[in-house]
PDB file as gemmi writes it, atoms N, CA and C in Angstrom:
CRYST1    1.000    1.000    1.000  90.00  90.00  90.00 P 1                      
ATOM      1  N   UNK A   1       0.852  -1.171   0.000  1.00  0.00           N  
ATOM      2  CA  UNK A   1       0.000   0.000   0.000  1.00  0.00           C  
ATOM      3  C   UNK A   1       0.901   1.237   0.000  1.00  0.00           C  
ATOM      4  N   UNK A   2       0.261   2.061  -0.949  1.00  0.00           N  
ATOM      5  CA  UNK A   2       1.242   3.092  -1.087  1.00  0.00           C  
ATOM      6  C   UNK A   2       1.174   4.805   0.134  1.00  0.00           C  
ATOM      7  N   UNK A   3       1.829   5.444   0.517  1.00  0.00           N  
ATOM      8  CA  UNK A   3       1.911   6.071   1.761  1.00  0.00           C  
ATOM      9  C   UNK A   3       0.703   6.986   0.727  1.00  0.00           C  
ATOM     10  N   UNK A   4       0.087   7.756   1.900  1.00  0.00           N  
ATOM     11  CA  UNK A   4      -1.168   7.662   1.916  1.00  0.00           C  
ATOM     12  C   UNK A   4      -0.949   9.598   2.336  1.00  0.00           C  
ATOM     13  N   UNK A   5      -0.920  10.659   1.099  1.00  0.00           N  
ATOM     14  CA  UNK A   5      -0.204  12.177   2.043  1.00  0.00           C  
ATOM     15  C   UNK A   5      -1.493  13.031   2.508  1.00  0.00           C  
ATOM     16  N   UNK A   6      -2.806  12.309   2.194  1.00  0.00           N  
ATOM     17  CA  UNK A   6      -3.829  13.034   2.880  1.00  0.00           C  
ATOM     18  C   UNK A   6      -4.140  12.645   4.843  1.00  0.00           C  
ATOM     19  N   UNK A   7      -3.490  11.208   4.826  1.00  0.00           N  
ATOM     20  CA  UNK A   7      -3.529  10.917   6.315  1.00  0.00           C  
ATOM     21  C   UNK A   7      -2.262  11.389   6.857  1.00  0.00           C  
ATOM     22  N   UNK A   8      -1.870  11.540   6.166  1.00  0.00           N  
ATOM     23  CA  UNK A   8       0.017  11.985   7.612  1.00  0.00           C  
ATOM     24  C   UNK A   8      -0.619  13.497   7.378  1.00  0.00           C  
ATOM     25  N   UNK A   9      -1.035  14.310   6.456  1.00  0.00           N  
ATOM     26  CA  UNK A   9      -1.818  15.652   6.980  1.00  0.00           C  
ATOM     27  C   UNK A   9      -2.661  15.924   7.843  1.00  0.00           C  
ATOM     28  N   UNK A  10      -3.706  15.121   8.080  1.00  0.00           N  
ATOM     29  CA  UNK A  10      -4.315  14.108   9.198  1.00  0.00           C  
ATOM     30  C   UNK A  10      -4.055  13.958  10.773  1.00  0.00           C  
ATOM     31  N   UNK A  11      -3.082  13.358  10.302  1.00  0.00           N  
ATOM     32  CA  UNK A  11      -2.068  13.080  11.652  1.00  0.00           C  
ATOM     33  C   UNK A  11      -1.293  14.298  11.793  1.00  0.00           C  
ATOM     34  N   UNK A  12      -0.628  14.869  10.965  1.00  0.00           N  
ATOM     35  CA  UNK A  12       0.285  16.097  11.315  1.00  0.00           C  
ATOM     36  C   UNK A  12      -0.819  17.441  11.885  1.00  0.00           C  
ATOM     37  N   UNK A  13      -2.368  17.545  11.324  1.00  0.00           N  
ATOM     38  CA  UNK A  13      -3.242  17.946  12.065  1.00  0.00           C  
ATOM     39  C   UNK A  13      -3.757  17.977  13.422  1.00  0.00           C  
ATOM     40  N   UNK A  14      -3.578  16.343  13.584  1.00  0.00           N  
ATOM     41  CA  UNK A  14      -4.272  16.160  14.657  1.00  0.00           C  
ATOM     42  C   UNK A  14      -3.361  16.380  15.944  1.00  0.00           C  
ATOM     43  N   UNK A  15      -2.029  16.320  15.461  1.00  0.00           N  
ATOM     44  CA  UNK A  15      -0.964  16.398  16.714  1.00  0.00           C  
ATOM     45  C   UNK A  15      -0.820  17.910  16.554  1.00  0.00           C  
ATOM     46  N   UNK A  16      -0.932  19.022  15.852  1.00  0.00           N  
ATOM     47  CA  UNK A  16      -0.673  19.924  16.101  1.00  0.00           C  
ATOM     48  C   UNK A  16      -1.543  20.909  16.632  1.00  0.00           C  
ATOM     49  N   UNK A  17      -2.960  20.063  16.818  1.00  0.00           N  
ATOM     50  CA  UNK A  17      -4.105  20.526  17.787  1.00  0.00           C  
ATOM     51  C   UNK A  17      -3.828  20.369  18.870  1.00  0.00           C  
ATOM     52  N   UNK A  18      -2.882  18.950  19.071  1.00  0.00           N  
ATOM     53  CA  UNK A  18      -3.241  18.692  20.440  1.00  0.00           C  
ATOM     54  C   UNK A  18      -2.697  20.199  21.927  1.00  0.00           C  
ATOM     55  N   UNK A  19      -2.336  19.325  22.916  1.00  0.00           N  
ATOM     56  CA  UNK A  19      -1.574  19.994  24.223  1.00  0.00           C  
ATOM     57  C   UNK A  19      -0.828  20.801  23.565  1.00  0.00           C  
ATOM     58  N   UNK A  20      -0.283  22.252  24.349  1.00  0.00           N  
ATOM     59  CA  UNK A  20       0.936  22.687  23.348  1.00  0.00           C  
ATOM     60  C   UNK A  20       2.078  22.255  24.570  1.00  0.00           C  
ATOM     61  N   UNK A  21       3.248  22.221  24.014  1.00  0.00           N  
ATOM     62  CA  UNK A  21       4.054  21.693  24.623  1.00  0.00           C  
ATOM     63  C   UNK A  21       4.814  22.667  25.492  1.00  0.00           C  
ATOM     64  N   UNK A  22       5.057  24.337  25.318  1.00  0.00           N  
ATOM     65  CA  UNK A  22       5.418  24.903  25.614  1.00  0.00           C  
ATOM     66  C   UNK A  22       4.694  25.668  27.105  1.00  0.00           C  
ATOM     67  N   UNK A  23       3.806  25.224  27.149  1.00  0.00           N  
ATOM     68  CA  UNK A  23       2.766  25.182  28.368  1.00  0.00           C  
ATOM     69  C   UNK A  23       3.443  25.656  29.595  1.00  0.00           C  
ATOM     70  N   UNK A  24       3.465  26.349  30.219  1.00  0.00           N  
ATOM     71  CA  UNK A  24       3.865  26.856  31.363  1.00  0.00           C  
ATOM     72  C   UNK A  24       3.337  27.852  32.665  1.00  0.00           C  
ATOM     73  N   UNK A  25       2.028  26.953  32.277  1.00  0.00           N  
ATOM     74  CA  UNK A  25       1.488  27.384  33.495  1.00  0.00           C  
ATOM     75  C   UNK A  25       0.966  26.549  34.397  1.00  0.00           C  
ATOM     76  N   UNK A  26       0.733  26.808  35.862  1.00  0.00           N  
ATOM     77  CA  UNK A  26       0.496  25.804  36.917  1.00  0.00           C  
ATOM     78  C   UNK A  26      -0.592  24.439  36.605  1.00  0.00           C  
ATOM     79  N   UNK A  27      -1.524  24.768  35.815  1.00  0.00           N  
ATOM     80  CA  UNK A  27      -2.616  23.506  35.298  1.00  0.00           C  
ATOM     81  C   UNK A  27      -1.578  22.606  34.247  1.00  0.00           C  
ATOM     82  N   UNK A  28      -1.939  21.187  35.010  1.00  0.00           N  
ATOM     83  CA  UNK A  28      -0.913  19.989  34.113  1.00  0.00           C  
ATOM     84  C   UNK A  28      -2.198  20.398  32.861  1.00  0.00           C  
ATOM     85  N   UNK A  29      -1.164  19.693  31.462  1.00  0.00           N  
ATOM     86  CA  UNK A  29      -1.767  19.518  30.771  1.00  0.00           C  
ATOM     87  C   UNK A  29      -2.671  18.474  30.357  1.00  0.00           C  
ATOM     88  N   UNK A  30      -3.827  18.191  29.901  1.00  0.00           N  
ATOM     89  CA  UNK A  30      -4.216  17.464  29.145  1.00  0.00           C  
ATOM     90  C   UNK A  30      -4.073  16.277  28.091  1.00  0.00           C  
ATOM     91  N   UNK A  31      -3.721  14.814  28.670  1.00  0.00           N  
ATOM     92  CA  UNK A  31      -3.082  14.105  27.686  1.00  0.00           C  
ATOM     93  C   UNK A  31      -4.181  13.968  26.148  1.00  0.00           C  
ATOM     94  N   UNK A  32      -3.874  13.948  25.047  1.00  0.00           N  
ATOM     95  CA  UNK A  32      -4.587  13.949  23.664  1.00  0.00           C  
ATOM     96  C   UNK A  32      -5.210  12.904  23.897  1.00  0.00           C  
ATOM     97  N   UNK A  33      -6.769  13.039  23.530  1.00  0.00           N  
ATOM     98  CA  UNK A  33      -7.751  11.958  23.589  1.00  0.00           C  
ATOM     99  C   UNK A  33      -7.609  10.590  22.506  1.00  0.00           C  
ATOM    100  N   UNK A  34      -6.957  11.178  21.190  1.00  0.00           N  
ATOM    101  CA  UNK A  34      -6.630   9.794  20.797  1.00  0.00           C  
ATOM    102  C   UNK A  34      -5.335   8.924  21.238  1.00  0.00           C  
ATOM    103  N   UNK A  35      -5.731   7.275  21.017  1.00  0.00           N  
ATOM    104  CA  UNK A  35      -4.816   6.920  21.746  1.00  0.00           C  
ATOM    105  C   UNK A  35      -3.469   6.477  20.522  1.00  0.00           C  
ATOM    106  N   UNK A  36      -3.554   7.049  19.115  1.00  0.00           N  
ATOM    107  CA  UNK A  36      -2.440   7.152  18.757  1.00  0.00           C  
ATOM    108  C   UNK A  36      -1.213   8.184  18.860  1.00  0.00           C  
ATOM    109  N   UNK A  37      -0.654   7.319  18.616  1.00  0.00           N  
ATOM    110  CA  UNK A  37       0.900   8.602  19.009  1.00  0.00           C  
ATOM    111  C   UNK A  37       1.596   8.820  17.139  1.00  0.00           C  
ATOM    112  N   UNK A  38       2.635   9.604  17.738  1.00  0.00           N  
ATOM    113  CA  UNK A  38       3.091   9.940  16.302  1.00  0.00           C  
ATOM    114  C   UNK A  38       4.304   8.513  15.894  1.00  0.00           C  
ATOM    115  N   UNK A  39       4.852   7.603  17.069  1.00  0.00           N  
ATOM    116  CA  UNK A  39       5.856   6.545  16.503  1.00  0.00           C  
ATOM    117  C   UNK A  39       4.428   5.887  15.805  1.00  0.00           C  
ATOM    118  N   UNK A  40       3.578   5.739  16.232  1.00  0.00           N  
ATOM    119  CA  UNK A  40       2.332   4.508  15.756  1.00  0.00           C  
ATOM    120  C   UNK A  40       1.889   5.056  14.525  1.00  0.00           C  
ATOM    121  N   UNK A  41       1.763   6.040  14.008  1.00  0.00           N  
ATOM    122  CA  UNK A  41       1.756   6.319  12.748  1.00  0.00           C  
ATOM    123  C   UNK A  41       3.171   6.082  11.673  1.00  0.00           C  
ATOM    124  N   UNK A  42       4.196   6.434  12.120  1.00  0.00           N  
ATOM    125  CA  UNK A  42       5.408   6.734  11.890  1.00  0.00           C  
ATOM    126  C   UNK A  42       5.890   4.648  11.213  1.00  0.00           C  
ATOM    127  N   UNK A  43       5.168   3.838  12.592  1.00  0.00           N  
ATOM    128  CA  UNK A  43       5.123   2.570  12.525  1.00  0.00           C  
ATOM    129  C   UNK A  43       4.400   2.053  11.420  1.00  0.00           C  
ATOM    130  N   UNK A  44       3.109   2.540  11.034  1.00  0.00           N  
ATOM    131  CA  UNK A  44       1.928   2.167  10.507  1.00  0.00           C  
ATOM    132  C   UNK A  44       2.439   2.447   9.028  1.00  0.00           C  
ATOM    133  N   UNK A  45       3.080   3.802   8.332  1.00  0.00           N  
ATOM    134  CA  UNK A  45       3.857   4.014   7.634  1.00  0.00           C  
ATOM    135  C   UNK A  45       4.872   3.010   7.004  1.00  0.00           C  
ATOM    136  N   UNK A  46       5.710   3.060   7.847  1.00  0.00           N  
ATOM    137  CA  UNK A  46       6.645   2.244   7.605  1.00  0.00           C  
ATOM    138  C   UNK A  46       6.327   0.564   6.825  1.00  0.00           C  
ATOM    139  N   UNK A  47       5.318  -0.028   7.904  1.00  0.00           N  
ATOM    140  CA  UNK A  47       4.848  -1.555   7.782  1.00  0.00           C  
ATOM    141  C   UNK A  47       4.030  -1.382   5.909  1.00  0.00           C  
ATOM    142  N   UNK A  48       3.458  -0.030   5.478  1.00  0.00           N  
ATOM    143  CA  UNK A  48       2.550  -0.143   4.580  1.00  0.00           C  
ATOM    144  C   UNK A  48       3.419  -0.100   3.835  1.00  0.00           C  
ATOM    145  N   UNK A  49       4.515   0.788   3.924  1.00  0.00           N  
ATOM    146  CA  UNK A  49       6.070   0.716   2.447  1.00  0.00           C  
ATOM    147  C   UNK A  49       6.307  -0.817   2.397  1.00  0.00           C  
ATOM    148  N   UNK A  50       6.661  -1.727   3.383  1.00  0.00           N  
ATOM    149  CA  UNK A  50       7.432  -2.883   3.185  1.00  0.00           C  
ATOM    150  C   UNK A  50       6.205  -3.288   3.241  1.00  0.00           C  
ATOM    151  N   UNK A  51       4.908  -3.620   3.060  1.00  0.00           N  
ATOM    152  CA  UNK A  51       4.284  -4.705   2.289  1.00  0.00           C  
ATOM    153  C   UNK A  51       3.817  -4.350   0.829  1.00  0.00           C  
ATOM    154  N   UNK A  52       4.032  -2.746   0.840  1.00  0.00           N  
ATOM    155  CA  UNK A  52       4.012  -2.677  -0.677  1.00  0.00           C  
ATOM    156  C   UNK A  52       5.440  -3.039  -1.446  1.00  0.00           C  
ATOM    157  N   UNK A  53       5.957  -3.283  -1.121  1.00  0.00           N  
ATOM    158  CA  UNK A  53       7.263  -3.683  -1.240  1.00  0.00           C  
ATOM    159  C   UNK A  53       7.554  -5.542  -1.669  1.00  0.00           C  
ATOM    160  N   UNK A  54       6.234  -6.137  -0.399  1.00  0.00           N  
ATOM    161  CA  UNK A  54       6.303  -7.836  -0.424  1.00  0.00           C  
ATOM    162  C   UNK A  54       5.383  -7.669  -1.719  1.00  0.00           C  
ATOM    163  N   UNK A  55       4.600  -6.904  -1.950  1.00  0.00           N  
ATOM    164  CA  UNK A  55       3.181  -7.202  -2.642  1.00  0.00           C  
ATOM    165  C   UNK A  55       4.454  -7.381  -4.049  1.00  0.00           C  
ATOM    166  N   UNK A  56       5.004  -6.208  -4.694  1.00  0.00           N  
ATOM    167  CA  UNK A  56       5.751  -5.951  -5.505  1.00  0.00           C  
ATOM    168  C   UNK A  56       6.895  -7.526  -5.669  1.00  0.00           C  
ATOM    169  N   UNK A  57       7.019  -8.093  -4.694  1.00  0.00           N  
ATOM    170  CA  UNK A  57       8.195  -9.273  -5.204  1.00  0.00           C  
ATOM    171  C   UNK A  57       7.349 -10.401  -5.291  1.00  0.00           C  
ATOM    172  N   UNK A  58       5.761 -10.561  -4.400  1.00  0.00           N  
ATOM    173  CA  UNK A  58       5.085 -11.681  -4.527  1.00  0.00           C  
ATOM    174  C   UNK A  58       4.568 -11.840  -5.957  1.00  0.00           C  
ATOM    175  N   UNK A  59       4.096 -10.105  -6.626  1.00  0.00           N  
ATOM    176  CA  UNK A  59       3.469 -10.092  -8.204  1.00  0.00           C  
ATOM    177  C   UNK A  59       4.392 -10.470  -9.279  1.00  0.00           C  
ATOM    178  N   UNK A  60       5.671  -9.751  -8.972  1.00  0.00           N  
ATOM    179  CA  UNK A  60       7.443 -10.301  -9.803  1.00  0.00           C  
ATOM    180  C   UNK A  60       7.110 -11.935 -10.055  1.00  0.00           C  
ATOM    181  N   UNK A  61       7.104 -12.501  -8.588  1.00  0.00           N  
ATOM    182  CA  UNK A  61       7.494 -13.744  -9.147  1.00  0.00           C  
ATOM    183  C   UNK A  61       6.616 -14.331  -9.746  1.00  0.00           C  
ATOM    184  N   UNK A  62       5.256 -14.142  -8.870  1.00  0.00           N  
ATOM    185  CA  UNK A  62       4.060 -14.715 -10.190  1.00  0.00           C  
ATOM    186  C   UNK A  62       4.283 -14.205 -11.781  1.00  0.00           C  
ATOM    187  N   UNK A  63       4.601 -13.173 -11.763  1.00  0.00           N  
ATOM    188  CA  UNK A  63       4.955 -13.130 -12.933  1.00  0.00           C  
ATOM    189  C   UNK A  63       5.776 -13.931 -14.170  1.00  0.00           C  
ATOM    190  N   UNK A  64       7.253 -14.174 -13.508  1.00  0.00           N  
ATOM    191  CA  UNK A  64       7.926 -14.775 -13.930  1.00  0.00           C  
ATOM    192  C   UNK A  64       7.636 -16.074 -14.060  1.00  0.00           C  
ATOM    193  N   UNK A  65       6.388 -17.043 -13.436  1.00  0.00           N  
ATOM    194  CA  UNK A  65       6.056 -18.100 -13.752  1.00  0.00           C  
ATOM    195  C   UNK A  65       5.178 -18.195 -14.476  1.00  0.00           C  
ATOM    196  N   UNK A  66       4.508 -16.970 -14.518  1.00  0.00           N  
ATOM    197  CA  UNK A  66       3.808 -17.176 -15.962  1.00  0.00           C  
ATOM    198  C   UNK A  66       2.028 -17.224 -15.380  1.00  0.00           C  
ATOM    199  N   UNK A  67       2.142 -16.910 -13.927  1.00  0.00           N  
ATOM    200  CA  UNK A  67       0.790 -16.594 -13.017  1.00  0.00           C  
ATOM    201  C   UNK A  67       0.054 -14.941 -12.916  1.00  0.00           C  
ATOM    202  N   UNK A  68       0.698 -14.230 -13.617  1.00  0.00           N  
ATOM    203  CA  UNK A  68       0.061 -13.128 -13.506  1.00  0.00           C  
ATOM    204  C   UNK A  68       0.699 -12.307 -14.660  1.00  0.00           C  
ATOM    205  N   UNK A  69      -0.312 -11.437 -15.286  1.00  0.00           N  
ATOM    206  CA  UNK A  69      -0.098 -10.818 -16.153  1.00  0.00           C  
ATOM    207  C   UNK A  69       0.870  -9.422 -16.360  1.00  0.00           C  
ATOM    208  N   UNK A  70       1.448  -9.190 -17.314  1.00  0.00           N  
ATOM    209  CA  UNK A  70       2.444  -8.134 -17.228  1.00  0.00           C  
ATOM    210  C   UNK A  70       1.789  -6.768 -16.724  1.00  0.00           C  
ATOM    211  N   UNK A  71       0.935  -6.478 -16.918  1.00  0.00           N  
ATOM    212  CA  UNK A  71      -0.358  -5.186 -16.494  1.00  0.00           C  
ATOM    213  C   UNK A  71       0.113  -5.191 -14.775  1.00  0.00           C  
ATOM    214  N   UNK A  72      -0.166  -6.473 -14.022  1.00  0.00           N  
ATOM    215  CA  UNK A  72      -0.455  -6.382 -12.773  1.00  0.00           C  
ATOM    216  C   UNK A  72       1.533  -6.283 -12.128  1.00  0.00           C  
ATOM    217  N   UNK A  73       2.115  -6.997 -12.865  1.00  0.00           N  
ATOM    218  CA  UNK A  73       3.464  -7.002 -12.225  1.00  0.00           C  
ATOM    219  C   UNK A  73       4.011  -5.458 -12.699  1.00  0.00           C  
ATOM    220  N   UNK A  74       3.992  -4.417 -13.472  1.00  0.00           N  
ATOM    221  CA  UNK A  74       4.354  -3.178 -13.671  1.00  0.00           C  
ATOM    222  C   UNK A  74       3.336  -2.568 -12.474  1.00  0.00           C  
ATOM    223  N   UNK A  75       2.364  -2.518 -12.451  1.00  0.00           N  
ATOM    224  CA  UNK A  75       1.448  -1.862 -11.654  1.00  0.00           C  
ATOM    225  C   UNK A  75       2.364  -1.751  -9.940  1.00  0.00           C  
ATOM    226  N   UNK A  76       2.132  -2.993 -10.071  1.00  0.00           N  
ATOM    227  CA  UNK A  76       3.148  -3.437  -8.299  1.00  0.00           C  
ATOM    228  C   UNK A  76       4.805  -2.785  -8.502  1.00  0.00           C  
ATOM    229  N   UNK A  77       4.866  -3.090  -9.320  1.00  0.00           N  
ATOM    230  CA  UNK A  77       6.557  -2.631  -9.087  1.00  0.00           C  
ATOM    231  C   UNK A  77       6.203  -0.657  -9.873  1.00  0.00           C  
ATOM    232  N   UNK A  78       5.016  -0.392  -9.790  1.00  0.00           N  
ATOM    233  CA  UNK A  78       5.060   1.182 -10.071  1.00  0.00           C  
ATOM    234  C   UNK A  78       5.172   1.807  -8.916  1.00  0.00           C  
ATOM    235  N   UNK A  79       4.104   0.660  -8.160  1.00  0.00           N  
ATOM    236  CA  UNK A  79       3.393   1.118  -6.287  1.00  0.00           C  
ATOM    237  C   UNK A  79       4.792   1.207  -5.524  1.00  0.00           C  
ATOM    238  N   UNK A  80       5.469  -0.029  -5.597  1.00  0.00           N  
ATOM    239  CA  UNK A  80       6.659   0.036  -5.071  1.00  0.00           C  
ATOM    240  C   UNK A  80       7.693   0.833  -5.042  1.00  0.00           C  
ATOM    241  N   UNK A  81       7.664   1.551  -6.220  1.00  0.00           N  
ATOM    242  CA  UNK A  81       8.946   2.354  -6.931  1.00  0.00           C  
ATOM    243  C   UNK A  81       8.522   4.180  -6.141  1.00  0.00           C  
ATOM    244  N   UNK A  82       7.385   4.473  -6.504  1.00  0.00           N  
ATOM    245  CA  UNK A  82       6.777   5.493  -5.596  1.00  0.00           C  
ATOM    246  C   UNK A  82       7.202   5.175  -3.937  1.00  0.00           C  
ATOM    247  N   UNK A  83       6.805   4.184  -3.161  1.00  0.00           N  
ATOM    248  CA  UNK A  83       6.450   4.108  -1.917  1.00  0.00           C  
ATOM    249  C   UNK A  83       8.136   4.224  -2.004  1.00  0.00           C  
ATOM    250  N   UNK A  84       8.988   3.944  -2.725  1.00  0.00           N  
ATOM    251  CA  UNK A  84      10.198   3.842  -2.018  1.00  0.00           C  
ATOM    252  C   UNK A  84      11.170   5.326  -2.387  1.00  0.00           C  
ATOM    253  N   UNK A  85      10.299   5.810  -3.075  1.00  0.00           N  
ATOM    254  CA  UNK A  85      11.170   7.367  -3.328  1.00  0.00           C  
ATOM    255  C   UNK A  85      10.632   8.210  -2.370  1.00  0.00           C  
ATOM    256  N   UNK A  86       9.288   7.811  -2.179  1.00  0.00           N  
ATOM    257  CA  UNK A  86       8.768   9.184  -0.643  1.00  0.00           C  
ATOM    258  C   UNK A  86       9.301   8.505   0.407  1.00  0.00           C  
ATOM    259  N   UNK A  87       9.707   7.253   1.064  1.00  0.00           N  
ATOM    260  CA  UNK A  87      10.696   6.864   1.804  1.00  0.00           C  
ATOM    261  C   UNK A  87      11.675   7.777   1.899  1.00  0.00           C  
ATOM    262  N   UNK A  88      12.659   7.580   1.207  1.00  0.00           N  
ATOM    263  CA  UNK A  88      13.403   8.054   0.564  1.00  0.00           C  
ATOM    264  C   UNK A  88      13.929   9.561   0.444  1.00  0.00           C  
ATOM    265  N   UNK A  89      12.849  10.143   0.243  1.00  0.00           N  
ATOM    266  CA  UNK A  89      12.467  11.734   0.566  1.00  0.00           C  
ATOM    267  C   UNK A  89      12.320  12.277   2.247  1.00  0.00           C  
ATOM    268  N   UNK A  90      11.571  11.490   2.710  1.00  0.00           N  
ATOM    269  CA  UNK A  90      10.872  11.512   3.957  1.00  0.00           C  
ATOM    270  C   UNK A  90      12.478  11.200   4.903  1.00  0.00           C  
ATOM    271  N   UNK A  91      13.396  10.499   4.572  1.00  0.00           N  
ATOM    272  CA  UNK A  91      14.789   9.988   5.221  1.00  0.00           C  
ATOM    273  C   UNK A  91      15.478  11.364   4.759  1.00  0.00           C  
ATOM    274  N   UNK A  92      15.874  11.893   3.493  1.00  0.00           N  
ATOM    275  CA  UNK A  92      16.548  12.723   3.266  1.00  0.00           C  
ATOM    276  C   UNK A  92      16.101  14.252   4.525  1.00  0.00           C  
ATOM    277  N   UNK A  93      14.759  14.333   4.274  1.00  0.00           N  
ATOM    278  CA  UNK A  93      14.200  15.576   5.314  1.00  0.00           C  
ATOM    279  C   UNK A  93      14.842  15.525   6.734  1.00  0.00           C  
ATOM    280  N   UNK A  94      14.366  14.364   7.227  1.00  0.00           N  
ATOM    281  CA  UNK A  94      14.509  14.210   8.483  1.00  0.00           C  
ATOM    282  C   UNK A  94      16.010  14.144   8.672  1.00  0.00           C  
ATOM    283  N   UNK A  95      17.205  13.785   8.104  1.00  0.00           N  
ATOM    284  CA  UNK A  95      18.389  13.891   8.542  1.00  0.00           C  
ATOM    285  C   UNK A  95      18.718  15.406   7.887  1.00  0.00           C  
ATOM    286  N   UNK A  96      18.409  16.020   7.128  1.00  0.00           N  
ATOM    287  CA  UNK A  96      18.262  17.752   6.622  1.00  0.00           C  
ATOM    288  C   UNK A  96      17.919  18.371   8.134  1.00  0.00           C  
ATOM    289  N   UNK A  97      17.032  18.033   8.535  1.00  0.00           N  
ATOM    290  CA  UNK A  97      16.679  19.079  10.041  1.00  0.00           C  
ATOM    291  C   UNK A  97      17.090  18.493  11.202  1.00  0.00           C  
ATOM    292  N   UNK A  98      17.720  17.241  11.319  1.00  0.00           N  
ATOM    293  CA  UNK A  98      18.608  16.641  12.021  1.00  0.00           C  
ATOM    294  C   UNK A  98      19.863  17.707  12.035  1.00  0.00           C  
ATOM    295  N   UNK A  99      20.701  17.858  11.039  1.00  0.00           N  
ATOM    296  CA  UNK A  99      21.804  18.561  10.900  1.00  0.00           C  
ATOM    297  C   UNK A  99      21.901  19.901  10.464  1.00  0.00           C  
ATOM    298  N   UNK A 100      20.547  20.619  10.587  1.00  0.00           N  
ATOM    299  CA  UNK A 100      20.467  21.975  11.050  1.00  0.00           C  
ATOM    300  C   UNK A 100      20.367  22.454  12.024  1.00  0.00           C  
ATOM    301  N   UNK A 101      19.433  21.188  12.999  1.00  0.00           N  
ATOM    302  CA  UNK A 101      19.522  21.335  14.409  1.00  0.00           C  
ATOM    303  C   UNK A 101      20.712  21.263  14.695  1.00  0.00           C  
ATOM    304  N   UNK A 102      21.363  20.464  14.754  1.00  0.00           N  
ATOM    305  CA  UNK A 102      23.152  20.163  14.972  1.00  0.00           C  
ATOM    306  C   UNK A 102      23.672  21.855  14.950  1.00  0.00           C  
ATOM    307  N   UNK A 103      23.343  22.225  14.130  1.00  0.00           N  
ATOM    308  CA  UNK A 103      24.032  23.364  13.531  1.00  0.00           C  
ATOM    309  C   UNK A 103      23.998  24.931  14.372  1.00  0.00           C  
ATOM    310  N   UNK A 104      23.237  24.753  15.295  1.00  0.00           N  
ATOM    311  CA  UNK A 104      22.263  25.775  15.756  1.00  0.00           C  
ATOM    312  C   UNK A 104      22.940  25.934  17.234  1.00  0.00           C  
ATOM    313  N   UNK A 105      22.905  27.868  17.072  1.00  0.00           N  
ATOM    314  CA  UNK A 105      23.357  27.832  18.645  1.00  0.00           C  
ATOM    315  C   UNK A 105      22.948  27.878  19.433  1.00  0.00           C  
ATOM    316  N   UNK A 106      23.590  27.153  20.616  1.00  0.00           N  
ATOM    317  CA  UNK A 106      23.190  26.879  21.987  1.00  0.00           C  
ATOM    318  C   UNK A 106      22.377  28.102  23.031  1.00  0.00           C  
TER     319      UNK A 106                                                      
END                                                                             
């Protein structure tokens, strides 16, 4: 299944409603009523790249035996080829603001 950019907007919504973090006043805050977090998306993500990924080598090989048609094995290895460049993208970002943070004074 291919990553999905209307739900991580979703999710990047819903966490940026939540508590603010900078909170500093005597009332504790409020833990967020849903009970996902951002690794459980982050998780959920991840698991949907690598089975679009199995889907893509299970359609290959049917292919190559002669069980599934060339239509469906390009299709899978299209899904795959996408899911693994916004990977891909999504890794490049996150070590980009990794090492700007780095960069930043104390």
């Amino acid at each position: 299944m291919a990553i999905d950019p209307m739900s991580a907007a979703a999710a990047y919504r819903a966490n940026a409603t939540g508590p603010n973090m900078f909170h500093t006043g005597s009332q504790p805050q409020a833990q967020p009523a849903s009970g996902s977090s951002f690794l459980d998306m982050v998780k959920g993500v991840a698991e949907d790249a690598m089975q679009s990924n199995y889907k893509a080598e299970e359609v290959t090989a049917r292919g190559m035996a002669g069980q599934a048609n060339v239509t469906e094995v390009v299709t899978a290895l299209a899904e795959a080829e996408s899911t693994l460049s916004t990977v891909v993208t999504v890794r490049d970002r996150v070590i980009s603001a990794y090492q700007e943070i780095l960069r930043m004074p104390i």
